[in-house]
C-alpha positions, 0 to 999 in steps of 0.5 A, a space after each residue: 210610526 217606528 218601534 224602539 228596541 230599549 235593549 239586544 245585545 249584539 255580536 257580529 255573525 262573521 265572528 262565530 261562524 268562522 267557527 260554526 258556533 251557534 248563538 241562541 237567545 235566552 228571555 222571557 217569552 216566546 220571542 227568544 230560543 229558550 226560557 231556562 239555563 238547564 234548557 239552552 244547555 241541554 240543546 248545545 254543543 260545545 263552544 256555543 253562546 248563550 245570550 242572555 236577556 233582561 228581566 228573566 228568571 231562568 233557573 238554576 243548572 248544572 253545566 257538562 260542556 263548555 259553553 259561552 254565556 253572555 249577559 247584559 250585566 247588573 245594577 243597569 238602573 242603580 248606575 244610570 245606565 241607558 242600556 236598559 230599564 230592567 234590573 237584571 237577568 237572575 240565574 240561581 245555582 250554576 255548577 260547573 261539572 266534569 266536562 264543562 272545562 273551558 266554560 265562560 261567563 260575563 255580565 251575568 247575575 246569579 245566586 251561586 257558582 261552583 266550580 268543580 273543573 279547570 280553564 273556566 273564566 268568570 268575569 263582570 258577573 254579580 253573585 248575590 251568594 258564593 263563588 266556590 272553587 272546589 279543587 280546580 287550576 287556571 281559573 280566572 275569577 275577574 271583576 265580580 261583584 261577590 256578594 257573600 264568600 269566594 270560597 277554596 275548599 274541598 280539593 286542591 285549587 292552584 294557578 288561579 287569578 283573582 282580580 279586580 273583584 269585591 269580595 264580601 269574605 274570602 274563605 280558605 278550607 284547609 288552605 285548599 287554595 294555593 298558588 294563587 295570584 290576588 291582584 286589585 281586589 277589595 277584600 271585606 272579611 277573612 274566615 281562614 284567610 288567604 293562602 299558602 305560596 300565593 301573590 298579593 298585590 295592589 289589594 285593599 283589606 278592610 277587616 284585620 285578618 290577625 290569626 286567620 290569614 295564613 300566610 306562609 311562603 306568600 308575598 305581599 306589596 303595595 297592599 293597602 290594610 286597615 290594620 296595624 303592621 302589628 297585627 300583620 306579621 307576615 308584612 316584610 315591607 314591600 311597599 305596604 300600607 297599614 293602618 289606614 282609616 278606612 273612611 278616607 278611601 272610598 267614596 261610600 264608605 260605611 255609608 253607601 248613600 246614593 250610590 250603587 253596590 259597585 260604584 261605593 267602591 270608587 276611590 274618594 279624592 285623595 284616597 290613600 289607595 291612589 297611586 299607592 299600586 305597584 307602578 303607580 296604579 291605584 290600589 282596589 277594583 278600580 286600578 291595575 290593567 284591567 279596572 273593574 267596569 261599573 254594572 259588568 257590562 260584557 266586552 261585546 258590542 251592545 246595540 242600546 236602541 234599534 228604530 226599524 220603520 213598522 213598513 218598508 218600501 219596495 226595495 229599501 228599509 231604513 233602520 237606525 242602530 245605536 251601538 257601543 263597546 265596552 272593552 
């Protein structure tokens, strides 16, 4: 008789140890180190990983050091993933405060993050709410599924990249949010728009964002809008393309049908976003040199099934491991 391990994530000890990180677990029950975020953080130091489960909810927290967290990403059942049979792990509000520069998220589902530092990275991670940068620099905000709004407001934000994301509504306060790189992303609505002295490039926009994009001293190409150039002023050309009938560029779109919330997304057979990104590459999430992976499974090994024998011989035991990447 074996026991089969559905679903662990696995990082090879050789990495961390090098670096005296520890790497603690955090599930559902006593099997695992802690049961709440705010827990694991509270008992780390900085530069620690936190591997997060399936199937747990495990609360809101606020961050004051520099730690890694790691999922095992979202929508594992809508997408056909082997991985697991569990929808996700759920985190609800995560803020990042003073302190907790440096800090790194990937294959996470939470409600909310806020972001009131600088040098963070938030990637395949799922938001069923916001993601808000409030006056922070060289954030990396990258292959997210944004559920509600990514926000720039309070303070000054500059230096930040943003890509190859889903963004429900794109929200500038005061155009706090400036210097900023927009590169890959599907933009669903503006309220107050995109911003000042910024970069947009290989993006799809979905809604006309007339009066609310202010688009002062900012560069667009190869962009892909639904709108008419008559309503986006502040088009010089540079290889974009408007007017687009937006039911011919997604494979589920307005109708998600049997798909997934992240794979709708995909471009449709001869989508006008094909190849029309600087370079040749695809406009949307799914284009660029960094495409958007389906569910946010992190880039780390994943051991998917683990048979290890119930009993072991004298001096052997036989384990069978499944193992793949997801660069």
């Amino acid at each position: 008789m074996s026991k089969i391990i559905t679903f662990c994530i696995a990082l090879l000890l050789c990495l961390f140890t090098a670096n005296a990180q520890q790497t603690v677990t955090l599930g559902p029950g006593d099997a695992f180190n802690y049961n709440t975020l705010q827990e694991a953080h509270d008992a780390l130091n900085a530069g620690d990983i936190i591997m997060v489960q399936q199937g747990g909810d495990y609360g809101s927290a606020t961050f004051t050091k520099p730690l890694i967290v790691l999922g095992a990403g979202y929508l594992l059942n809508e997408n056909n993933n082997s991985l697991s049979s569990n929808l996700g792990n759920s985190i609800g509000e995560v803020n990042l405060n003073d302190g907790a520069e440096g800090t790194y998220f990937s294959g996470i589902e939470a409600q909310n993050i806020f972001i009131r530092v600088s040098n963070v990275v938030i990637e395949r991670c799922r938001t069923i709410g916001d993601i808000q940068i409030l006056g922070s620099e060289n954030v990396i905000i990258s292959d997210n599924l944004i559920g509600d709004q990514l926000v720039f407001s309070l303070s000054i934000s500059t230096n930040c990249t943003v890509s190859n994301n889903y963004i429900k509504q794109l929200y500038n306060g005061n155009n706090y949010g400036s210097y900023i790189r927009f590169e890959n992303n599907i933009i669903q609505s503006f309220y107050a728009g995109i911003l000042n002295y910024s970069v947009c490039v290989n993006n799809i926009f979905l809604s006309n964002p007339g009066n609310s994009l202010n688009a002062q001293n900012s560069f667009f190409n190869h962009n892909i809008f639904t709108s008419s150039e008559e309503d986006l002023p502040f088009l010089t050309g540079n290889n974009n393309i408007t007017g687009v009938d937006v039911t011919t560029i997604f494979v589920a779109y307005p109708e998600q049908g049997e798909y997934s919330d992240d794979a709708r997304w995909q471009l449709a057979d001869g989508s006008p976003a094909s190849g029309a990104g600087e370079g040749g590459t695809d406009c949307g999430i799914f284009g660029g040199d960094n495409p958007y992976v389906l569910s946010g499974l992190p880039a780390i090994p994943l051991i998917y099934e683990l048979t290890v024998p119930q009993t072991a011989g004298q001096n052997s035991i036989n384990v069978n491991v499944k193992a793949r990447t997801n660069n």
